[in-house]
N, C-alpha and C positions, 0 to 999 in steps of 0.2 A: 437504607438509602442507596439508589443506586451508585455510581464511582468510576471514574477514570480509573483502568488495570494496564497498563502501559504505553507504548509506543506500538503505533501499527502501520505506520510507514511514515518518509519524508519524499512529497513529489517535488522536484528541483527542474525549474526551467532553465534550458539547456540552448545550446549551439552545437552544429557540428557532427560529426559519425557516430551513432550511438551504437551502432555496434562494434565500431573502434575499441571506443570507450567500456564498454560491456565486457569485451576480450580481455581488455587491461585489468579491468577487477575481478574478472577469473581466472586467468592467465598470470598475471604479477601478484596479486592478494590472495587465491586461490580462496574466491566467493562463489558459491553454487548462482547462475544466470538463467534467466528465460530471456523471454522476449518482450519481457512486460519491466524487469529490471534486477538487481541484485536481492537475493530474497535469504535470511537467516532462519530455518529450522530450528536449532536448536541451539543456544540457550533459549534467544529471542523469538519466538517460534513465529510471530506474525510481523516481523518487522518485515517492509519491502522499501527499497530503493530507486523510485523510476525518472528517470528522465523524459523531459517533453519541450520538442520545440517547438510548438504549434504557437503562434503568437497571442491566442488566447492564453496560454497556460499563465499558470499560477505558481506561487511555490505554497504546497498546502502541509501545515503537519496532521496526519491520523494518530487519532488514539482509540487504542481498543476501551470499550466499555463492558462494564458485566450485565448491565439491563437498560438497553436505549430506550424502550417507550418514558421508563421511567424518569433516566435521564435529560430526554428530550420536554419532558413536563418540568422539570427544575428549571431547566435553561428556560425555557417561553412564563416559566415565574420570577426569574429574575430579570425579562423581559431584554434576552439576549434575543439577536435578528437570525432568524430562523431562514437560511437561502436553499436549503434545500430538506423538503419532508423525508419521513424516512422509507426510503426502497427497501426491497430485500431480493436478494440473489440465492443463488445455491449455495454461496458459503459465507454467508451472513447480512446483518442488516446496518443500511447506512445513514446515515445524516450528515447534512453539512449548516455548521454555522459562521456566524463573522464574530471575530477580537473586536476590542475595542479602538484597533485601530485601520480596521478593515479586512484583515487577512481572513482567509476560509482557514476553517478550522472542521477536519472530518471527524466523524466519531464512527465507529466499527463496532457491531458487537456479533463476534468473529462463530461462526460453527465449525468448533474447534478443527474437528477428525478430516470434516470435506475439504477445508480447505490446507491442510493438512497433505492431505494426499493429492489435492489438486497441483501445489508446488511442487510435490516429489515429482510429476510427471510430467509438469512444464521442465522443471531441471533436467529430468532423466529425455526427453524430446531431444532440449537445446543440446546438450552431450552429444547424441546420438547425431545430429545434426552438423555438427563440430567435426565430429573422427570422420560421417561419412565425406567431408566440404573437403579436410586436409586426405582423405586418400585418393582424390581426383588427382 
């Protein structure tokens, strides 16, 4: 049976300088950053942290899954509200559903290595971007 396998991000609606903010959790917490949000490798390897002020946004939690078709058939049998079918990207496949008290709720079920390496190289970017901004 398929299963929720952890935490694969919290989106948090936001105010304010996000790349203020982004600095401060790499700079003062010394968290690896993109530009999409604060992101953990390792232990957590799919955890992401992104901020959004767009007045749409939402605060959503993701959870990784290990088989979404499957999973996405439990949930539509226990006649959970299904807001978004499941997409797939180049580093995994997505759904979105609603709690029972309305909140989206993403489910992920993540390809592992791509996206993997995809964070190594947003992080190794945003760095490179960083040293070259401070040697202006």
């Amino acid at each position: 049976m398929a299963k929720v396998t952890g935490l694969g991000g919290v989106f948090l609606k936001s105010t304010g300088d996000h790349k203020k903010l982004l600095d401060w959790y790499r700079d003062i917490l010394g968290l690896d950053v993109s530009e999409y949000g604060i992101n953990f490798l390792y232990p957590n390897q799919f955890t992401l942290i992104t901020f959004d002020d767009r007045e749409s946004a939402k605060t959503t939690l993701n959870f990784t899954v290990d088989h979404l078709e499957d999973f996405m058939e439990t949930m539509v049998n226990k006649s959970v509200k299904v807001i978004q079918e499941i997409k797939t990207y180049e580093y995994g496949k997505f759904a979105q559903i609603e709690d029972v008290l309305g909140n989206v709720v993403e489910l992920w079920e993540p390809y592992e290595e791509v996206y993997k390496e995809m964070v190594r190289k947003e992080v190794e970017d945003a760095s490179v971007l960083k040293d070259y901004n401070q040697s202006k």
